[in-house]
BAFI-3210 file (N, C-alpha, C; in Angstrom, 3 decimals, decimal comma, padded with zeros to 6 digits):
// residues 190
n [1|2|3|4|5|6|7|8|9|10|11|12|13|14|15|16|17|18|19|20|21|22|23|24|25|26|27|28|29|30|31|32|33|34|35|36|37|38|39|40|41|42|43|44|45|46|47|48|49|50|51|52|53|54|55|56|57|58|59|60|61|62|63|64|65|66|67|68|69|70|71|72|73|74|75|76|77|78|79|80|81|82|83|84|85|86|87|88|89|90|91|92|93|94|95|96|97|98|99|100|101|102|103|104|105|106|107|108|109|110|111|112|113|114|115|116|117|118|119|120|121|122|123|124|125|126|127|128|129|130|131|132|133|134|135|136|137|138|139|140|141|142|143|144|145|146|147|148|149|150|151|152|153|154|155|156|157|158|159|160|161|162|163|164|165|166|167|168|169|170|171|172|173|174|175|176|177|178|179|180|181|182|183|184|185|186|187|188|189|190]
n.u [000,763|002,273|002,808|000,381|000,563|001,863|005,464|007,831|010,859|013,484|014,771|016,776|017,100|016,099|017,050|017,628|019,216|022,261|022,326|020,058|017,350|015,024|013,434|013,410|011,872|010,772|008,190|007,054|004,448|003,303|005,253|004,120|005,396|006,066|007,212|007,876|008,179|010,808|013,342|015,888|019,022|022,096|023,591|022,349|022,715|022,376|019,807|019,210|021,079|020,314|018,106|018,715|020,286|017,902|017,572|016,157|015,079|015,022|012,848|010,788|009,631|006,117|004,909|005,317|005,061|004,628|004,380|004,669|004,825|007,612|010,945|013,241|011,738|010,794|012,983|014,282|012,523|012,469|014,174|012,420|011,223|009,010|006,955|003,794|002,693|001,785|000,546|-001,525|-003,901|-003,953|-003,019|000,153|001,355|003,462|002,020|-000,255|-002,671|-004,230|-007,069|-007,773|-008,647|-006,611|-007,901|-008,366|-007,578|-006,319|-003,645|-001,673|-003,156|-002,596|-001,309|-002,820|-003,910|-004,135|-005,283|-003,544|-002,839|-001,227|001,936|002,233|-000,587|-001,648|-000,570|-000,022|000,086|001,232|-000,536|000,194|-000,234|001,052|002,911|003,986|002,436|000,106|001,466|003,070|003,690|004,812|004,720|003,578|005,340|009,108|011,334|011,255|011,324|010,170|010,837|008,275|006,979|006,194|008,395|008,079|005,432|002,343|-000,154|-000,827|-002,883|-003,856|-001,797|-001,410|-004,305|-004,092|-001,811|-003,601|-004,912|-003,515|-001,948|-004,051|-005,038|-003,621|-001,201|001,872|004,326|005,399|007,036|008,627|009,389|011,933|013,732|014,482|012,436|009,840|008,018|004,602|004,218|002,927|004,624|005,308|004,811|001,822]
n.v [022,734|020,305|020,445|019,534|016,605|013,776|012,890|010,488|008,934|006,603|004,924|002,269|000,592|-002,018|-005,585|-008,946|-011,986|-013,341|-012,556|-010,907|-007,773|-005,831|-003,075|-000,706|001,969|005,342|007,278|010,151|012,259|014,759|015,238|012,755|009,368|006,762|003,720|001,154|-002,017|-003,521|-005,075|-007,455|-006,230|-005,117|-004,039|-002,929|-000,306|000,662|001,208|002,616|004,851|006,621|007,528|008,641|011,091|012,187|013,432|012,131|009,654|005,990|006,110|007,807|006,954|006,063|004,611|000,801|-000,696|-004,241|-005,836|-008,292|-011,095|-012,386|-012,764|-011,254|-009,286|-008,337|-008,533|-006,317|-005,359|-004,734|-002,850|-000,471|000,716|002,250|002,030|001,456|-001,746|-002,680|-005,631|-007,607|-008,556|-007,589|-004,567|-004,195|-003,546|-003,449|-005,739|-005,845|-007,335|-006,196|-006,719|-006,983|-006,158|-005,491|-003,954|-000,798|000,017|003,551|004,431|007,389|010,454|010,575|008,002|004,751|001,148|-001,896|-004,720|-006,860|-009,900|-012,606|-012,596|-013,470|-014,697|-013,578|-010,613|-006,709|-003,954|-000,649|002,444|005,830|009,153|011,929|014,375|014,663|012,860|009,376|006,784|003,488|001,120|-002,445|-006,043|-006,735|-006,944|-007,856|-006,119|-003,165|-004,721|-007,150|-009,967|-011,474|-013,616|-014,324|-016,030|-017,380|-017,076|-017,531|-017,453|-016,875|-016,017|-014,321|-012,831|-011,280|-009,981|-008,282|-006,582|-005,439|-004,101|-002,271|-000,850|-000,013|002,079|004,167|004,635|007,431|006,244|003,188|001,550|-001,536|-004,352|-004,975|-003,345|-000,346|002,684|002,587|004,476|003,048|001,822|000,895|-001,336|-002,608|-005,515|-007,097]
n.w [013,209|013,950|016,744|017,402|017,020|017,209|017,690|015,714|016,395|015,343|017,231|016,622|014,398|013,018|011,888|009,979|009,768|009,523|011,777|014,267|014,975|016,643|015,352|016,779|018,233|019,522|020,619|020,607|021,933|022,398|025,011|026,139|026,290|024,110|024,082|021,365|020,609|022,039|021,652|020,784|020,721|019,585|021,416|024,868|024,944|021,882|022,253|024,601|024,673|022,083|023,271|025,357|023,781|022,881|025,022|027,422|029,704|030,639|032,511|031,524|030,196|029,162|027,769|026,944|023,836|022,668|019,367|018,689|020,771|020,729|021,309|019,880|020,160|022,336|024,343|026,113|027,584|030,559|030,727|031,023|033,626|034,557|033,056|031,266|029,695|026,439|024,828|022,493|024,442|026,384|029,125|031,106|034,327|036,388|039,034|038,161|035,545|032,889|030,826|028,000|024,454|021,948|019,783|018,135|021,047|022,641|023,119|023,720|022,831|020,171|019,342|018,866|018,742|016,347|015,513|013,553|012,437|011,226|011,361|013,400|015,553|016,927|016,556|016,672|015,225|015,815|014,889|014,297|014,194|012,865|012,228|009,470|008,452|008,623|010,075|010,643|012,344|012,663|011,747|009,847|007,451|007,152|006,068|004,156|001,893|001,967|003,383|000,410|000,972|004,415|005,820|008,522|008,627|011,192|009,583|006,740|005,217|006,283|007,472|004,663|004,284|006,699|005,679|003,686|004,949|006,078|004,113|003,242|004,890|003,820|004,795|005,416|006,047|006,641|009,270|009,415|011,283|011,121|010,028|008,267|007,960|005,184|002,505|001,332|-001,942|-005,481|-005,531|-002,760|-001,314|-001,239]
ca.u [000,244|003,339|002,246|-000,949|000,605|003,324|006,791|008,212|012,051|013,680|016,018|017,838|017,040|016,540|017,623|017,351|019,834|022,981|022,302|018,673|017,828|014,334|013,484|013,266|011,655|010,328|007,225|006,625|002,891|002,946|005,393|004,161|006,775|006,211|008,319|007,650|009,684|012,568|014,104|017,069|019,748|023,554|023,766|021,427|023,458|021,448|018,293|019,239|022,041|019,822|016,858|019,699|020,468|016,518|017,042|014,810|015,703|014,160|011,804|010,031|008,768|005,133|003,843|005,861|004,046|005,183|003,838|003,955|005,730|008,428|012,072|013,598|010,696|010,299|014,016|014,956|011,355|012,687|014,906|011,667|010,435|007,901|006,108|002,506|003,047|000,555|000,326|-002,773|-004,846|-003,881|-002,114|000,700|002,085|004,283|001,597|-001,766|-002,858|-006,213|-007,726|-008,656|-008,031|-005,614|-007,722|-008,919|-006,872|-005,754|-002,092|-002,258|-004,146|-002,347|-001,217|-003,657|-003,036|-004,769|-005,033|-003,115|-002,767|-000,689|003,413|001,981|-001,822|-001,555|000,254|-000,885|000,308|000,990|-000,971|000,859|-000,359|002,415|002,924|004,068|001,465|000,059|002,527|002,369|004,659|003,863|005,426|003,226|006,704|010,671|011,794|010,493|011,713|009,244|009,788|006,272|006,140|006,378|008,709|007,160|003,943|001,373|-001,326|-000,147|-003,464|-004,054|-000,910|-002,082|-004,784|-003,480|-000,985|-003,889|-005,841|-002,342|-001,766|-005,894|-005,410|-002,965|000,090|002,786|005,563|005,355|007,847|008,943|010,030|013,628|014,056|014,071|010,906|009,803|006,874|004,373|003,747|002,634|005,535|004,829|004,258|000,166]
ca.v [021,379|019,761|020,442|018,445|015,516|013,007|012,831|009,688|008,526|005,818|004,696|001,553|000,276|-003,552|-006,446|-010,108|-012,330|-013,855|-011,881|-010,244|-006,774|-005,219|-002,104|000,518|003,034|006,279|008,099|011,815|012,668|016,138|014,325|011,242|008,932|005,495|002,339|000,026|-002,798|-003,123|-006,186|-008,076|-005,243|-005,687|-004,005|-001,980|001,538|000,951|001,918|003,607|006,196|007,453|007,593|010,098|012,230|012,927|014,314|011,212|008,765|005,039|006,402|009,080|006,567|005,820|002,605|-000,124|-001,738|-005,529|-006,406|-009,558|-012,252|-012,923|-012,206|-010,456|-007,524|-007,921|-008,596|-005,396|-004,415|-004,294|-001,488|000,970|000,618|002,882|002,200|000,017|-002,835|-003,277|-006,437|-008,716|-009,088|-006,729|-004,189|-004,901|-002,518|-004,374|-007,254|-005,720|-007,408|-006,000|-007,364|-005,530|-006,217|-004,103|-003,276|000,595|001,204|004,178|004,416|008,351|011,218|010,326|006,611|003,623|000,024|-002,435|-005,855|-007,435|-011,139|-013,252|-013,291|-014,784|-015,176|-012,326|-009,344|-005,749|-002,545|001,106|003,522|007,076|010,776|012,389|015,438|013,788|012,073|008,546|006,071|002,498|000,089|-003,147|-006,720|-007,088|-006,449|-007,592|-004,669|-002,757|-005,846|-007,640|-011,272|-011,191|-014,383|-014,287|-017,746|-017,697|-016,529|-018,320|-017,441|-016,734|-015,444|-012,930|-011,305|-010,729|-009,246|-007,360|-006,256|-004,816|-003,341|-001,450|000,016|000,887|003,173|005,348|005,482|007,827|005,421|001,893|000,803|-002,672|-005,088|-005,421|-002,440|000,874|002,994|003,103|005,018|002,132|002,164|-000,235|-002,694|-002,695|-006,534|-007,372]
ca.w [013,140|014,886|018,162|017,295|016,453|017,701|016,459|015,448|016,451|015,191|018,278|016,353|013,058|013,221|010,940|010,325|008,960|010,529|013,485|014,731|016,086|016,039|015,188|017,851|018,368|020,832|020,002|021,898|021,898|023,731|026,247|026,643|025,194|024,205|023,052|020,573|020,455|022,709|021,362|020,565|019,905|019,820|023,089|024,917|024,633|020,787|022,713|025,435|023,739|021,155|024,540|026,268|023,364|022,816|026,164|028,130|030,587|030,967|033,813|031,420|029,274|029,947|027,868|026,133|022,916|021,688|018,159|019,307|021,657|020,319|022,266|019,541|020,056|023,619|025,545|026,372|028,039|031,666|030,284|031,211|034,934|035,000|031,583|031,447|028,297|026,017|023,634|021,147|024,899|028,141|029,383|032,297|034,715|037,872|039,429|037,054|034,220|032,466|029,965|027,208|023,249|021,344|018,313|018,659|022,433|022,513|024,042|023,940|021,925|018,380|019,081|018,647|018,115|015,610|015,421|012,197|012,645|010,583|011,624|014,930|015,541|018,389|015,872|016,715|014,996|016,119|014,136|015,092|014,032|013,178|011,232|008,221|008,005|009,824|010,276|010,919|013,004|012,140|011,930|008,393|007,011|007,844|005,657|002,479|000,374|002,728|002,134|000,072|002,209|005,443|005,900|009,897|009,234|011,509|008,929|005,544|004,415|007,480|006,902|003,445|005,025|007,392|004,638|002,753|006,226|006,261|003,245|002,875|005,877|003,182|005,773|004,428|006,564|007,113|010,260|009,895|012,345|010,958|009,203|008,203|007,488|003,809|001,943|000,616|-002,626|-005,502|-005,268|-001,831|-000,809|-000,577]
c.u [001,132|003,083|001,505|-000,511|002,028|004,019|007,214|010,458|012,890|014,853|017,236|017,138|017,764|016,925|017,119|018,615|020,920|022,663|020,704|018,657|015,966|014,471|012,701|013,228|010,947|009,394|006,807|005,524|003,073|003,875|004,867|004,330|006,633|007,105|007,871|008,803|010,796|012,911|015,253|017,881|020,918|023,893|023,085|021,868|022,695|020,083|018,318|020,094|020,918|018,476|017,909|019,414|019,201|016,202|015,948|015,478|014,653|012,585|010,799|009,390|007,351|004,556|005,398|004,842|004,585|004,007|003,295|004,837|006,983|009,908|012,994|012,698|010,349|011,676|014,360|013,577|011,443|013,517|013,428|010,669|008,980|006,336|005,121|002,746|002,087|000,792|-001,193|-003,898|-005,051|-002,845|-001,384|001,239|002,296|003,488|000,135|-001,849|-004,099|-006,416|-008,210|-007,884|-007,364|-006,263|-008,749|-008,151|-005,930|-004,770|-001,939|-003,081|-003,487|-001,640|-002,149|-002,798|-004,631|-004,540|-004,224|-002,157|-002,060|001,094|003,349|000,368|-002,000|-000,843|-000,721|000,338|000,189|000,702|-000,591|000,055|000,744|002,447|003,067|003,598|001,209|001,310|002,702|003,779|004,522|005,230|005,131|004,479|007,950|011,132|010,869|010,148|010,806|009,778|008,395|005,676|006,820|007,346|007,968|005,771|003,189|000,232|-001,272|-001,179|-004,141|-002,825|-001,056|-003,307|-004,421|-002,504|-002,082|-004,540|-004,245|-002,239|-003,614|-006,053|-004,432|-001,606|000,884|004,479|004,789|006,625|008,223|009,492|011,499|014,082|014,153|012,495|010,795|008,453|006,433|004,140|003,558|003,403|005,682|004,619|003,100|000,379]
c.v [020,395|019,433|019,620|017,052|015,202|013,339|011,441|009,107|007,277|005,706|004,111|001,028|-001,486|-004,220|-007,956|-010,951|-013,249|-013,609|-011,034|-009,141|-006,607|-004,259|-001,434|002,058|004,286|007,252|009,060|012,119|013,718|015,598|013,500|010,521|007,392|004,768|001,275|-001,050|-003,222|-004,335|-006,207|-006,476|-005,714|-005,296|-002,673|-000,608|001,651|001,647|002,973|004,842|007,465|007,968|009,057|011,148|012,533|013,769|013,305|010,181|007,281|005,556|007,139|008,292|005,404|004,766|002,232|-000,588|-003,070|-005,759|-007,639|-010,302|-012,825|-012,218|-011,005|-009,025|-007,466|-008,251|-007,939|-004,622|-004,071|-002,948|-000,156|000,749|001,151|003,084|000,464|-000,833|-002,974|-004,574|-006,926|-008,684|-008,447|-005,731|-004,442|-003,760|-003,311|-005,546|-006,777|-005,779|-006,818|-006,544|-006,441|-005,611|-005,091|-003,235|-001,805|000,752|001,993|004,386|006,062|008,841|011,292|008,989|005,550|002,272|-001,033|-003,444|-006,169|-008,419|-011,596|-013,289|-014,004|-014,265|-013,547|-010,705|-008,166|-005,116|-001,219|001,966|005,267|008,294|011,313|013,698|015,568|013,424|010,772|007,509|004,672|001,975|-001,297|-004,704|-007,503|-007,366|-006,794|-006,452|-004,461|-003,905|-006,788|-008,870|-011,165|-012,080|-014,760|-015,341|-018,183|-017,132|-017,891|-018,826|-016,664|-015,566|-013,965|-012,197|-010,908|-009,610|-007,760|-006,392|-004,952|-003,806|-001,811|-000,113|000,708|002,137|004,757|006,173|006,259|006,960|004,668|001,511|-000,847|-002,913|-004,974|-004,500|-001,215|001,148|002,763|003,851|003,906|002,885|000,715|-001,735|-002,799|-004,241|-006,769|-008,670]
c.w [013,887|016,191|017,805|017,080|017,195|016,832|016,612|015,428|016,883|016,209|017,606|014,947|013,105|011,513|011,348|009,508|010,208|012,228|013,515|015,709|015,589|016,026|016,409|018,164|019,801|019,591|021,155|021,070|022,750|025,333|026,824|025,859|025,300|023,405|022,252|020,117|021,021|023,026|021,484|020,473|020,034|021,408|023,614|024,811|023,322|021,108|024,026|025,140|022,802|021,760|024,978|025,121|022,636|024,059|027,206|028,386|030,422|031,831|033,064|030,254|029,860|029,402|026,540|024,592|022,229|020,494|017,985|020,347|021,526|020,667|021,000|019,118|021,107|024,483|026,327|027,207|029,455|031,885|031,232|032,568|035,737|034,170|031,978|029,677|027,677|024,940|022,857|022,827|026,257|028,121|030,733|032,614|036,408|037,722|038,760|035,833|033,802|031,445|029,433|025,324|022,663|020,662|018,942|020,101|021,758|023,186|024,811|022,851|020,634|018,095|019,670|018,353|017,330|015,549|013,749|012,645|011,851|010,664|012,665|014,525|016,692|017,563|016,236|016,194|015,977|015,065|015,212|013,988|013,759|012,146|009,888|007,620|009,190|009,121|010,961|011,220|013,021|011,840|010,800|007,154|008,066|007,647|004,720|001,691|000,801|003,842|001,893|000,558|003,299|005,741|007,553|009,708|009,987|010,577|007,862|005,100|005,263|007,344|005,645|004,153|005,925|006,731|003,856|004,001|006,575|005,620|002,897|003,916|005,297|004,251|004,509|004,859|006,657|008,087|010,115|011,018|012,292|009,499|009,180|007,574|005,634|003,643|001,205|-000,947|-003,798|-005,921|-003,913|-001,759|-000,010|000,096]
res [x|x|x|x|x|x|x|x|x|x|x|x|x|x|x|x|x|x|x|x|x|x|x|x|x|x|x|x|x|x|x|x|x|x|x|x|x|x|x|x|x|x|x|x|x|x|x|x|x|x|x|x|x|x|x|x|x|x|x|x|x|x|x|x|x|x|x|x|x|x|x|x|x|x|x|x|x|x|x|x|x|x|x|x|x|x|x|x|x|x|x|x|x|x|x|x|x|x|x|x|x|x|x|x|x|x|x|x|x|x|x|x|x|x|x|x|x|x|x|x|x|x|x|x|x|x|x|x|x|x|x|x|x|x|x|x|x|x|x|x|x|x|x|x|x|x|x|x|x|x|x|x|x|x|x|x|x|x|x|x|x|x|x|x|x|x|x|x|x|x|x|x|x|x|x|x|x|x|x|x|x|x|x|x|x|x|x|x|x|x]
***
């Protein structure tokens, strides 16, 4: 079943607080290896170190994904030269934008992305396949502990939403933005 399904590897393990990192990650689908995230970090060796010792260079990664707009989840995206970007409204690769909403594209054959609106107005998710189970990347969430409210949400009652469009899809991980993974469950922040 492995084969069938992506694997999931956490590059850097973000935070929020005095200092800001997001969380970073690399997802291998049958060799084709995408990024989610490639924010703020303390210094890029956080994303590129733990890129080497998977054995994979900048060049071999084929799409970027931002969650949303915001520099501590998108600084570090020139890091991957050869990878197309997707965010909330197009994908970009050098001087081509397309047009084309997030919710249902498929990135490859076991990662998708989903709209879930409410820390900005533009938020999309990575829904991953993974052997584990599915697995969600997601900005619904700082960490586990949540805050249960957003203090930036754009739209308080869409990340509620989106919160519940999350956990209804029965991930066995949830990815935060500024965190490690957890398993939801029902202290979970609706």
């Amino acid at each position: 079943r492995s084969h069938m399904t992506a694997q999931v590897h956490i590059l850097t393990v973000g935070y929020a607080g005095e200092r800001v990192a997001s969380t970073v990650t690399l997802i291998d689908d049958a060799g084709h290896l995408t990024i989610i995230d490639p924010g703020m970090v303390a210094s890029r060796a956080a994303i590129l170190d733990p890129l080497a010792a998977l054995g994979h260079s900048v060049d071999d990664v084929a799409d970027v994904v931002f969650s949303h707009h915001h520099p501590d989840h998108t600084l570090n995206a020139a890091l991957f030269p050869q990878a197309r970007f997707h965010d909330h409204w197009a994908i970009y690769r050098d001087d081509t934008w397309t047009d084309g909403a997030a919710e249902g594209r498929a990135v490859s054959p076991h990662v998708s992305l989903i709209a879930t609106p409410g820390h900005t107005l533009e938020d999309i998710s990575t829904v991953v396949e993974s052997a584990e189970g599915l697995v969600v990347f997601t900005h619904a969430w700082w960490t586990a502990d949540g805050p249960a409210v957003d203090p930036l949400a754009a739209d308080p009652a869409a990340i509620t939403a989106s919160r519940r469009r999350i956990l209804d899809l029965s991930p066995t991980l949830v990815v935060p933005g500024h965190g490690p993974g957890f398993r939801p469950n029902e202290t979970t922040p609706a």
